[in-house]
C-alpha positions as semicolon CSV with decimal commas, in nm:
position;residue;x (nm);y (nm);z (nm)
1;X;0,000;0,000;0,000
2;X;0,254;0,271;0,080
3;X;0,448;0,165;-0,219
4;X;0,172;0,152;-0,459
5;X;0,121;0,559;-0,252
6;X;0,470;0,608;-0,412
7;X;0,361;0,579;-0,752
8;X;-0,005;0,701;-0,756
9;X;-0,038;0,959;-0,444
10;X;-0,348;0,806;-0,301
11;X;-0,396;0,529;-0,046
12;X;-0,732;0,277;-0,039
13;X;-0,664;0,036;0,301
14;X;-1,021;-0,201;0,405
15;X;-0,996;-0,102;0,762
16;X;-0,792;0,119;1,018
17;X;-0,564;-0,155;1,110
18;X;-0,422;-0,141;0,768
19;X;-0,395;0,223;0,771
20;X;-0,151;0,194;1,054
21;X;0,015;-0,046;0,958
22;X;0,085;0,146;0,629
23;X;0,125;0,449;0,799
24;X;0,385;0,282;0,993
25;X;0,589;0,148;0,684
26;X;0,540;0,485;0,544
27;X;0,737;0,661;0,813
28;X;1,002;0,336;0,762
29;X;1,070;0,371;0,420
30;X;1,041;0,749;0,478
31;X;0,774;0,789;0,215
32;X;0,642;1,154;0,210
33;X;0,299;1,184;0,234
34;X;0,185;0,861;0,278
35;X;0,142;0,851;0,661
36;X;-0,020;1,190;0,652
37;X;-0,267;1,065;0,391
38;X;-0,345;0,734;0,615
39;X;-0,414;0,946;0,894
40;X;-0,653;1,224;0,653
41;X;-0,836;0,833;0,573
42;X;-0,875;0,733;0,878
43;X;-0,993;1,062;1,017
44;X;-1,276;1,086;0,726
45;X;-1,340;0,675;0,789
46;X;-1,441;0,735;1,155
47;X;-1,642;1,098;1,105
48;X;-1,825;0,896;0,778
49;X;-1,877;0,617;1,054
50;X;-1,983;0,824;1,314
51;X;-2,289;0,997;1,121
52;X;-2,433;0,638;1,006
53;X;-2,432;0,545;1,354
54;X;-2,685;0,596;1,643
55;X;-2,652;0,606;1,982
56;X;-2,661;0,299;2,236
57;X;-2,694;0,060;1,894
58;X;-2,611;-0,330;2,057
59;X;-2,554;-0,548;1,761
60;X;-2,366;-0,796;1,936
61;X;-2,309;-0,993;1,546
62;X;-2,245;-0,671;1,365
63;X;-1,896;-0,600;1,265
64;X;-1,636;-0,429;1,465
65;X;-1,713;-0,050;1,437
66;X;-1,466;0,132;1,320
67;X;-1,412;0,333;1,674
68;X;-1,320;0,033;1,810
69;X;-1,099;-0,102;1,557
70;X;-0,902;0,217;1,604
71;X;-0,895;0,137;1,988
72;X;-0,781;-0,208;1,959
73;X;-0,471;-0,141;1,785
74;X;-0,344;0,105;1,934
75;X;0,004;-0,025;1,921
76;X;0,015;0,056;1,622
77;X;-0,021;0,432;1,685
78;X;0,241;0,680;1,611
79;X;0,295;0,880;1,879
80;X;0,047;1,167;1,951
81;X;0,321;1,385;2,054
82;X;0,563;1,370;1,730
83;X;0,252;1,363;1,491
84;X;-0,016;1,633;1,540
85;X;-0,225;1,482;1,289
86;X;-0,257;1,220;1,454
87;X;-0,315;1,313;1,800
88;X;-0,623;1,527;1,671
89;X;-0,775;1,229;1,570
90;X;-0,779;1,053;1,892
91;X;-0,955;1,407;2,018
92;X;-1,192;1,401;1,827
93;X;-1,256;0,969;1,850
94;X;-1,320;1,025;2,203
95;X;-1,685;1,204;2,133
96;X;-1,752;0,818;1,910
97;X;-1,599;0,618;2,194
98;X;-1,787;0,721;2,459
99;X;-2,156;0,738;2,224
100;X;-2,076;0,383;2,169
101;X;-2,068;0,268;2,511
102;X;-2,313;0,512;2,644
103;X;-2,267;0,513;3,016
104;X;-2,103;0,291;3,309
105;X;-2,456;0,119;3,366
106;X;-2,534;-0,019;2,970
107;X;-2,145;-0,109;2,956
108;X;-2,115;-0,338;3,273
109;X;-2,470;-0,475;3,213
110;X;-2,544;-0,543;2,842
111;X;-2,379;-0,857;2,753
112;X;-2,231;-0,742;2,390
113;X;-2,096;-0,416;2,542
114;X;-1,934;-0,533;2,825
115;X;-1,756;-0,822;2,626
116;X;-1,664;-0,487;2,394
117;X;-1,548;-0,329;2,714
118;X;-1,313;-0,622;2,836
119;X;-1,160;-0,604;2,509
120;X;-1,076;-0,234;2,484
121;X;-0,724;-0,107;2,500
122;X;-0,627;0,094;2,807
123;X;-0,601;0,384;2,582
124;X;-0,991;0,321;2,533
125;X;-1,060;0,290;2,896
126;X;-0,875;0,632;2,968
127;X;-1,104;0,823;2,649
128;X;-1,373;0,705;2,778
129;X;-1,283;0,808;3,186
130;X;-1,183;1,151;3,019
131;X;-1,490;1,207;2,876
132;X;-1,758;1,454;2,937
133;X;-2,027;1,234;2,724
134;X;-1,950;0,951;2,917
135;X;-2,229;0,935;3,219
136;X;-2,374;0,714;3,529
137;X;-2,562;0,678;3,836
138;X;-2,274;0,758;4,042
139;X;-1,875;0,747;4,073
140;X;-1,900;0,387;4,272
141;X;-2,025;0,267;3,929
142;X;-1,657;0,382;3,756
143;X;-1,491;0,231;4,017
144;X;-1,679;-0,101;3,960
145;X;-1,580;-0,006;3,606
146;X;-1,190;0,013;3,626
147;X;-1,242;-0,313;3,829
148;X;-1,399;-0,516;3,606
149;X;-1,160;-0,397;3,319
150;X;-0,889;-0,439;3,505
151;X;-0,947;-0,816;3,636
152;X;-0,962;-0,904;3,266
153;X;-0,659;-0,718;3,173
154;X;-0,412;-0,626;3,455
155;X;-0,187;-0,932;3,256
156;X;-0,158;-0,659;2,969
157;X;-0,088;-0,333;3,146
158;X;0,215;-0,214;3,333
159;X;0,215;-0,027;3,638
160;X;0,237;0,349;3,437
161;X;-0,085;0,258;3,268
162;X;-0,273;0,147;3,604
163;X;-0,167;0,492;3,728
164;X;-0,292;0,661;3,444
165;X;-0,640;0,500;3,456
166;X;-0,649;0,512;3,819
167;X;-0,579;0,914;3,822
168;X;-0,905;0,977;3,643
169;X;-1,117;0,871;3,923
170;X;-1,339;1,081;4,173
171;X;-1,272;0,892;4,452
172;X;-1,362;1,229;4,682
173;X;-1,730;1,151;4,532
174;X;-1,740;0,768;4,653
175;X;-2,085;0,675;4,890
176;X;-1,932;0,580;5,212
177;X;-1,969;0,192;5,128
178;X;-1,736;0,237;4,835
179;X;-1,530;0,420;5,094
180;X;-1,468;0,125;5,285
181;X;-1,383;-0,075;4,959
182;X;-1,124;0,161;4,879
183;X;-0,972;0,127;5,221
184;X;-0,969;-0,258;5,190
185;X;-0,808;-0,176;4,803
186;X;-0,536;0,043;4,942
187;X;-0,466;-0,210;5,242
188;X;-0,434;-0,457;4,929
189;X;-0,187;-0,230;4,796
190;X;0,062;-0,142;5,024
191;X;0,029;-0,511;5,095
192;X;0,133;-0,646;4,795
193;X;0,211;-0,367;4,531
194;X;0,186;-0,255;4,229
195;X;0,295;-0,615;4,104
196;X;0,069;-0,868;4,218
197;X;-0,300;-0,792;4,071
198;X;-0,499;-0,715;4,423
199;X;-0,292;-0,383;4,427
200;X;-0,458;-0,282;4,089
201;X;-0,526;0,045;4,243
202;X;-0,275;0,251;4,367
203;X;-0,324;0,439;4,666
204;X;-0,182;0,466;5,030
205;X;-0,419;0,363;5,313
206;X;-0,370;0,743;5,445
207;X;-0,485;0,836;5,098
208;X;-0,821;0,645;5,118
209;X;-0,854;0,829;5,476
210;X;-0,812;1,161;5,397
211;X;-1,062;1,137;5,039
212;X;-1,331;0,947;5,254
213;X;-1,311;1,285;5,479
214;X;-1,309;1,527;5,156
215;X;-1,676;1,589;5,120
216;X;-1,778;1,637;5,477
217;X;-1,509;1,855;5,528
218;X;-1,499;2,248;5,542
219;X;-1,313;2,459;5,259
220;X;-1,004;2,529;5,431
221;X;-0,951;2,098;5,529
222;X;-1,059;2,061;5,155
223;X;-0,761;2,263;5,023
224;X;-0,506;2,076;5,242
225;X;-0,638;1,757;5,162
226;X;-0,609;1,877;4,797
227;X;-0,248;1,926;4,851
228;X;-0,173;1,575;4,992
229;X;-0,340;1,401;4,697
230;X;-0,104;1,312;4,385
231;X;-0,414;1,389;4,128
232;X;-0,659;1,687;4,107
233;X;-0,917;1,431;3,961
234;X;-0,940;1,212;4,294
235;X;-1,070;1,582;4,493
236;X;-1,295;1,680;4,219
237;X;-1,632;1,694;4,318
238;X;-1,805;1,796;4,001
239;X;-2,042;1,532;3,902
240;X;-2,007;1,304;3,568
241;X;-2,274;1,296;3,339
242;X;-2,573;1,140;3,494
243;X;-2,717;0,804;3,301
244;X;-3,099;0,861;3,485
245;X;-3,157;1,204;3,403
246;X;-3,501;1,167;3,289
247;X;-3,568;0,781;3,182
248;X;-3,591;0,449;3,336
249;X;-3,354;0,176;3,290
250;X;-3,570;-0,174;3,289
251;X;-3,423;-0,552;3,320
252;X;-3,678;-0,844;3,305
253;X;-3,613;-1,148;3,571
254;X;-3,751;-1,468;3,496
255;X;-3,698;-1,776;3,706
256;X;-3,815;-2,148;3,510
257;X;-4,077;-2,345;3,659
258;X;-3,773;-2,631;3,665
259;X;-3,575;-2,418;3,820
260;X;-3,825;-2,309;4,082
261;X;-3,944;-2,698;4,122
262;X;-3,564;-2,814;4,177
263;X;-3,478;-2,543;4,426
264;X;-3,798;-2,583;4,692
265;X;-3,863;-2,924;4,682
266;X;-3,546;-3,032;4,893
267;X;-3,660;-2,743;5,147
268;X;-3,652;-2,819;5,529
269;X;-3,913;-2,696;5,681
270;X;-3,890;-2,402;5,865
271;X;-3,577;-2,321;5,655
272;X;-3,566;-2,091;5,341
273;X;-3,514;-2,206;5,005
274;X;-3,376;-1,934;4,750
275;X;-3,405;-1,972;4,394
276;X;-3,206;-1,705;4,221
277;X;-3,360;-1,515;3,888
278;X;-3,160;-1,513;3,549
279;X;-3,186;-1,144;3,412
280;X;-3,163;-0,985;3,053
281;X;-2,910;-1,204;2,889
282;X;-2,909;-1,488;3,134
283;X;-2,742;-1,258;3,377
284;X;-2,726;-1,355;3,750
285;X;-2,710;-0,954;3,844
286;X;-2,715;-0,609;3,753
287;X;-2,461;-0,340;3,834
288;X;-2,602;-0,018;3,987
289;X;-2,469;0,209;4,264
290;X;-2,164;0,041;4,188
291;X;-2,279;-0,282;4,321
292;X;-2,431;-0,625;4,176
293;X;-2,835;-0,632;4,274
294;X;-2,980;-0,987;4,222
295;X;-3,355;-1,108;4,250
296;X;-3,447;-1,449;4,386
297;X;-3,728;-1,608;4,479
298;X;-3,751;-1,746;4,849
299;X;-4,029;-1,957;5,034
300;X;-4,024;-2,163;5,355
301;X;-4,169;-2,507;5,349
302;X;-4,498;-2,496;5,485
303;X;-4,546;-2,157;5,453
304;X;-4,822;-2,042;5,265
305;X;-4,675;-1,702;5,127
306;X;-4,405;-1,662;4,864
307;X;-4,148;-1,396;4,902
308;X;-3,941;-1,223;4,665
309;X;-3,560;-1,094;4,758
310;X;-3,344;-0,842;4,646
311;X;-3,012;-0,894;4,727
312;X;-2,723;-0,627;4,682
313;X;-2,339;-0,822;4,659
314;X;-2,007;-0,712;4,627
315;X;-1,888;-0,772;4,234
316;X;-1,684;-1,043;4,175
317;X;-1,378;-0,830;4,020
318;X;-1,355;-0,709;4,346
319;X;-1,246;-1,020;4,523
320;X;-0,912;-1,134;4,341
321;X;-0,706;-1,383;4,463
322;X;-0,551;-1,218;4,779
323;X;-0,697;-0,969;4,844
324;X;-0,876;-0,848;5,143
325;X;-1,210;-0,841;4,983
326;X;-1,147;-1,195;4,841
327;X;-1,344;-1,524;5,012
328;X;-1,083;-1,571;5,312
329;X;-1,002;-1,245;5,353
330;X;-1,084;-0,981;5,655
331;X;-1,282;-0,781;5,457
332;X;-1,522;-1,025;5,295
333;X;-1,867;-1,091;5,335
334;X;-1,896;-0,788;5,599
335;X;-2,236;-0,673;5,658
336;X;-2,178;-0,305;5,484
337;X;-2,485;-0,065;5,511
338;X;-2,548;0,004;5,158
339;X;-2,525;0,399;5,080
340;X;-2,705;0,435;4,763
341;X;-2,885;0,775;4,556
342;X;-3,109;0,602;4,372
343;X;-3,434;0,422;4,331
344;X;-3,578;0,086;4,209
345;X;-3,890;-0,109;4,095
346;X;-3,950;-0,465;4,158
347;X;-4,240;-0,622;4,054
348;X;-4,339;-0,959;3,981
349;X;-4,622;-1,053;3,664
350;X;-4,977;-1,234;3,800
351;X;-4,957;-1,292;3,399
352;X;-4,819;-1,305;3,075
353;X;-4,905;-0,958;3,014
354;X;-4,952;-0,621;3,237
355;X;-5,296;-0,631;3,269
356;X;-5,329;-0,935;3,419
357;X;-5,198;-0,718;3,726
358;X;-4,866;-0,741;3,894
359;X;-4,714;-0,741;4,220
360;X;-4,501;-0,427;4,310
361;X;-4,266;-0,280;4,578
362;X;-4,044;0,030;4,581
363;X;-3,717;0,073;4,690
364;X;-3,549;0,393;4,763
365;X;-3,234;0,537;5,018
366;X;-3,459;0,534;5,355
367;X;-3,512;0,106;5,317
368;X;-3,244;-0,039;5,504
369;X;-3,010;-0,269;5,287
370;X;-2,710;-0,411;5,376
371;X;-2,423;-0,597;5,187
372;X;-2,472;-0,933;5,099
373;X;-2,796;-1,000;5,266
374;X;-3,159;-1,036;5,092
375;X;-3,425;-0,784;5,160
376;X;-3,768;-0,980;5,098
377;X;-4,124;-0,884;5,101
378;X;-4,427;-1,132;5,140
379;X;-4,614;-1,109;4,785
380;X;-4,929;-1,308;4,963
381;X;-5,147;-1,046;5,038
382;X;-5,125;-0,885;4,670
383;X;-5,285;-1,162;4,554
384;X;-5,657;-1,103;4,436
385;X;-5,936;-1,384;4,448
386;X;-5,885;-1,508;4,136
387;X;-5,477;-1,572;4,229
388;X;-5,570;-1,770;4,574
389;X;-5,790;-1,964;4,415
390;X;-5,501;-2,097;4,138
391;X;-5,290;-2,150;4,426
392;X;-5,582;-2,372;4,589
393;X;-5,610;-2,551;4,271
394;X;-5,293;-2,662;4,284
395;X;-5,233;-2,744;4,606
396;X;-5,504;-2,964;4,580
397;X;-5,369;-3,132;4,263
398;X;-5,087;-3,256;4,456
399;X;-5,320;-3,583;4,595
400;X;-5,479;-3,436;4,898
401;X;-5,447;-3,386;5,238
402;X;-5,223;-3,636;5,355
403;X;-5,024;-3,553;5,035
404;X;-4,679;-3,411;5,108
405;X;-4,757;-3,006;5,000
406;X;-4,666;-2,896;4,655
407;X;-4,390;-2,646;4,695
408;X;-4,464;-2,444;4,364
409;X;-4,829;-2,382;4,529
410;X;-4,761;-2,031;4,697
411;X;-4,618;-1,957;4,326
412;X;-4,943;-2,080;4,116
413;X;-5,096;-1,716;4,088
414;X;-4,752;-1,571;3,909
415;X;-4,660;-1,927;3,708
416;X;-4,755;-1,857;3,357
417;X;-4,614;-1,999;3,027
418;X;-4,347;-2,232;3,312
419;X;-4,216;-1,921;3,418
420;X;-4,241;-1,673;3,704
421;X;-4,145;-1,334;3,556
422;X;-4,096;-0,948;3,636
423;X;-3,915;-0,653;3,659
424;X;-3,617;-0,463;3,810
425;X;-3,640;-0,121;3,728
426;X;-3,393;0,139;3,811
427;X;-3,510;0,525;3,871
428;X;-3,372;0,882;3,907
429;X;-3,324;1,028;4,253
430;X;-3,646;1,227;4,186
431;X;-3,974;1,172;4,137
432;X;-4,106;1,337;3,856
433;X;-4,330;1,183;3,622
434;X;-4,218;0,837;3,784
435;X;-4,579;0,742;3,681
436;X;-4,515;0,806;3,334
437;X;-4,179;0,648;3,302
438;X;-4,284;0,315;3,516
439;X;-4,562;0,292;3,235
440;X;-4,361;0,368;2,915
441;X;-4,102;0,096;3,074
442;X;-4,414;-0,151;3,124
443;X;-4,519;-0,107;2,774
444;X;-4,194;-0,125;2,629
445;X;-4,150;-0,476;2,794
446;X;-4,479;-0,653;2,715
447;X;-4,371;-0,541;2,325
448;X;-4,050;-0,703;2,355
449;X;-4,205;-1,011;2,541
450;X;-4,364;-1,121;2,172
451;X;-4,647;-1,415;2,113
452;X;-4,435;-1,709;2,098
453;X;-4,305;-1,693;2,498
454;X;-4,525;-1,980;2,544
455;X;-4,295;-2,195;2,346
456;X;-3,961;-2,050;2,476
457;X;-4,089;-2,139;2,828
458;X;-3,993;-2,477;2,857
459;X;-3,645;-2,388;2,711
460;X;-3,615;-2,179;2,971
461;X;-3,558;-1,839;2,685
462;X;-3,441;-1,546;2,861
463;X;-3,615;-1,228;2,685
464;X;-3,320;-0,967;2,576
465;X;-3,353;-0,617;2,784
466;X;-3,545;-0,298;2,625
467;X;-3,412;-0,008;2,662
468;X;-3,602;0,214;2,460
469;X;-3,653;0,483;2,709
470;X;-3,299;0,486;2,717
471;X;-3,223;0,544;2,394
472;X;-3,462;0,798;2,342
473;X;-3,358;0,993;2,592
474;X;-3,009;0,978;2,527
475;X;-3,096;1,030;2,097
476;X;-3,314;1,334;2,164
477;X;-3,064;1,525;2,376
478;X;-2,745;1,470;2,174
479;X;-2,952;1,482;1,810
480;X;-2,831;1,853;1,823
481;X;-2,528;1,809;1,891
482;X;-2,441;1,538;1,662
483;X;-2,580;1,723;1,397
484;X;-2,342;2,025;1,453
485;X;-2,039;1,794;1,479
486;X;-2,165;1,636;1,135
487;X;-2,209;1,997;1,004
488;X;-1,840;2,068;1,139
489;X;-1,700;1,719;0,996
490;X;-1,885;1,817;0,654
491;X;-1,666;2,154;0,645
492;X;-1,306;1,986;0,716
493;X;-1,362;1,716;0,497
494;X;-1,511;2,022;0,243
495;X;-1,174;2,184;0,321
496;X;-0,982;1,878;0,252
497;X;-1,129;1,767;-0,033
498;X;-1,017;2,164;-0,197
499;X;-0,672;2,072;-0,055
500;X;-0,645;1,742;-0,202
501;X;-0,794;1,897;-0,573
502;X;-0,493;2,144;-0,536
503;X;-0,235;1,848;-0,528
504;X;-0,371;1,597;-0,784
505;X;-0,409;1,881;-1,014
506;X;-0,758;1,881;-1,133
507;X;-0,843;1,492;-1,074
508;X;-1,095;1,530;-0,786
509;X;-1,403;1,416;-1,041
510;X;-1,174;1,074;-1,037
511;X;-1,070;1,064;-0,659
512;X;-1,471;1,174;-0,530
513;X;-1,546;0,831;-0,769
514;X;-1,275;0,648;-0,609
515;X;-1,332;0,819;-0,221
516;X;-1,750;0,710;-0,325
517;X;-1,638;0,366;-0,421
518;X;-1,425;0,267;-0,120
519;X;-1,680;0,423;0,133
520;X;-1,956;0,171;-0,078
521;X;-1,651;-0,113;-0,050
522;X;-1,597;-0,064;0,324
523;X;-1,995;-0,101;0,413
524;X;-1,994;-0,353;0,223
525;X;-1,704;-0,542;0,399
526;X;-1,886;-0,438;0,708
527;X;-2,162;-0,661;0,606
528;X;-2,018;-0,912;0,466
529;X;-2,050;-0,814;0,123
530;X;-1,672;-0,864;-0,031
531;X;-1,807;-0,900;-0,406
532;X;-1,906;-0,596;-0,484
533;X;-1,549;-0,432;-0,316
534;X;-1,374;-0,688;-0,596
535;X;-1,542;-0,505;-0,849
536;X;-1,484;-0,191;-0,723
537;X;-1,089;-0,282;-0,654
538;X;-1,090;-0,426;-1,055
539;X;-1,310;-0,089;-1,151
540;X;-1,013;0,127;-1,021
541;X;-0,748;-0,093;-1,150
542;X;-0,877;-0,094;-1,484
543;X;-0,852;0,334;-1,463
544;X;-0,506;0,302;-1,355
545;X;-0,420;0,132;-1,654
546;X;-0,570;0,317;-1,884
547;X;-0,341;0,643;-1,701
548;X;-0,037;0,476;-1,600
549;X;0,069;0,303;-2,022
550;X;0,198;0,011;-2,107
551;X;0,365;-0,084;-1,762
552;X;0,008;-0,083;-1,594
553;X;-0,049;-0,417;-1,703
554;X;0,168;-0,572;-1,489
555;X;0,144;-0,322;-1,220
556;X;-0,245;-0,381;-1,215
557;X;-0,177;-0,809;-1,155
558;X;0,010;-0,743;-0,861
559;X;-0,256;-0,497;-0,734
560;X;-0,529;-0,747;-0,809
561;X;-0,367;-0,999;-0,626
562;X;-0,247;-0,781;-0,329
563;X;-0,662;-0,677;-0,320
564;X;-0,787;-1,046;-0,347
565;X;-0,500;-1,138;-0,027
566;X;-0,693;-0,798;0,145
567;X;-1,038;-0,904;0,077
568;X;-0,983;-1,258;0,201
């Protein structure tokens, strides 16, 4: 590629990664031009990428976008210092970056984002901690964040670039239950160091002291406290971008009538039996306020009530081998008093659909939760008459009274299609319109829960999450600003385009049909689509020979060859 840039001035690479890597033997063979050109490609590949792409879009078998393909090589990257060029592209990726992932909450709990997130470079990891667009429920959620990146990846970083991620923190805006966490993490670290992986974070057990004072404390104990802490971020009280502004965020439970069956039947009586709930994407929990909330259902044998649980647990990136917070260590399993902003939902279906009724309990600040215990309610006296006498039906189905009791019997009014189903909903602080956003999250989920849930009942078919609300909230306050960065994009690639006309002296009509076909070539490669980029590749090849003489001929076999190697 940067040879064939030699002889024609213009560069065509599929996909970032070959940019770089041409850009790189560019600035080897010391090939003027050629790496500046890569970088003008990729720059106009990522804006043209940007403006086909919406916000919060989870196509977990789409192709790699190209934001993250930039991300996930960047060792390949020149270095942002010694190339402006360059550097102003990873300025202006950040803005992409952080649209893609949307927020600490969609990353850690949508399935195809978080394996995304695992699999981002720690330059991605520090973009998206830098950015302003970048939101969530609270700084205990970016902490959880860094964790779970960092349990997949601490292998691949060095101790410089766990300092760099771990100076973007708030850690002065931490509730005071991730307070004690980060004492337990700097305990970790002073105890083993930055080498081993439980000292992932590093700060000084005097560190985590003074920040968990920072808040509480009065101006002039602020600005000393300020002067004792390495980074300006970890004092900064400024909150990010908030992820519940306005909306709802919804995740359907669901717990199998096997799985139910299997879990109370070997009950002792007198003795709970928990059945834990598999939510959107056969998760066992979802991340919010920094910690994992999971749903279960409980009943005691004999009992004729059936409860449902909501239990809040430490994450499991949290506990690595050795560390304090790890099973065996002093600081697991304590009884923490959960310190937490925001508000949730939990309902469980009397039916298939909403108007069959539902049972529902809300959750908010002033309801006493602590660390790894369940909080429960009874759901027996929200049944109506129509739900007790189900639940009479089929206790007396199970061969009368000398009949040992049927253990799904307190369940019978909210077992439909083999499942018991609801909803975990999560909630701003306030409480405006919380009528209208529990019903728009209702509706959304009976559309997503479609016709043919009766047959994926006894497969046990976990229901993906909706987040419409989500997204429209998010779309319709960042529509105006996407559409001034497109207007922007549209005048620097203008101004290019004039630029590049100067220098190929009056060929633009030729380039715009070349620039037209790639863009057409790389959608197509997005989607799988490699035939029609062959005959754009042959379509350009042909022109070339047609300009370059008699020599083009065997110019143009190599270059058919080197694009049939590409494509496959």
């Amino acid at each position: 590629m940067a040879i064939r840039f030699a002889y024609t001035g213009k560069v065509r690479p599929c996909n970032i990664r070959q940019a770089l890597v041409t850009l790189r033997v560019a600035d080897y063979l010391e090939i003027t031009g050629c790496g500046a050109a890569c970088v003008a490609w990729i720059s106009r590949h990522l804006a043209a990428a940007a403006r086909r792409s919406q916000a919060y879009t989870f196509r977990a078998a789409a192709a790699k976008p190209p934001i993250l393909q930039l991300y996930g090589c960047s060792g390949l990257w020149p270095d942002p210092a010694a190339d402006a060029a360059f550097a102003a592209v990873l300025t202006s990726a950040t803005r992409p970056l952080a649209r893609h992932f949307g927020n600490a909450l969609t990353a850690l709990n949508w399935p195809p984002l978080r394996e995304q997130l695992l699999k981002l470079s720690a330059a991605g990891i520090e973009a998206l901690l830098t950015s302003d667009m970048f939101g969530t429920d609270s700084e205990d959620s970016v902490l959880t964040l860094l964790a779970v990146w960092m349990e997949a990846n601490w292998a691949f970083t060095d101790a410089a670039a766990r300092t760099r991620l771990a100076r973007l923190l708030r850690l002065a805006q931490l509730s005071s239950t991730a307070a004690c966490l980060l004492s337990a993490l700097a305990a970790d670290y002073e105890l083993h160091g930055e080498d081993h992986p439980a000292g992932w974070l590093p700060i000084s057990p005097a560190q985590a002291l003074l920040l968990g004072t920072y808040a509480s404390s009065p101006p002039l104990q602020q600005e000393h406290i300020r002067q004792a802490m390495p980074f300006p971020a970890w004092c900064d009280v400024s909150p990010r971008r908030r992820c519940l502004p306005y909306h709802v965020i919804g995740y359907t439970w669901i717990v199998s009538r096997k799985e139910l069956q299997a879990g109370l039947e070997g009950a002792v009586v007198g003795e709970p039996a928990c059945v834990r709930a598999k939510l959107d994407e056969r998760q066992d929990g979802v991340v919010f306020g920094g910690l994992s909330w999971q749903v279960a259902v409980e009943h005691k044998a004999g009992d004729a009530a059936a409860r449902l649980c909501l239990r809040p647990v430490l994450p499991a990136a949290y506990q690595v081998e050795g560390s304090r917070l790890a099973p065996g260590g002093s600081h697991h399993g304590l009884p923490l008093p959960v310190d937490w902003a925001g508000r949730m939902i939990l309902t469980c279906r009397l039916g298939r659909i909403l108007e069959d009724g539902e049972f529902q309990v809300a959750l908010g600040p002033s309801d006493a939760m602590t660390l790894n215990q369940p909080w429960g309610v009874t759901m027996d006296a929200a049944k109506p008459a129509r739900a007790r006498a189900a639940a009479r039906a089929v206790a007396g189905a199970a061969g009368g009274a000398t009949a040992r009791p049927n253990p799904l019997a307190p369940w019978a009014p909210f077992l439909h299609s083999g499942k018991v189903r609801g909803r975990l909903t999560l909630l701003p602080s306030g409480r405006e319109d919380e009528a209208q956003a529990l019903r728009s999250d209702r509706e959304s989920s009976d559309a997503v829960e479609s016709d043919d849930a009766e047959s994926e009942a006894e497969e046990g078919v976990v229901m993906p999450i909706s987040e419409d609300k989500e997204e429209s909230g998010d779309a319709d306050s960042e529509d105006e600003e996407e559409s001034g960065d497109a207007d922007s994009e549209d005048e620097e690639e203008s101004g290019d385009a004039d630029r590049e006309d100067e220098v190929e002296s009056g060929d633009a009509d030729r380039e715009d049909e070349e620039e037209s076909g790639g863009a057409d070539s790389e959608d197509e490669e997005e989607s799988g689509d490699a035939d029609r980029e062959d005959e754009v590749e042959i379509g350009d090849a042909d022109r070339e020979d047609e300009e370059e003489g008699g020599d083009a001929d065997r110019e143009d076999e190599v270059e058919t060859g080197d694009a049939d190697s590409e494509d496959e």
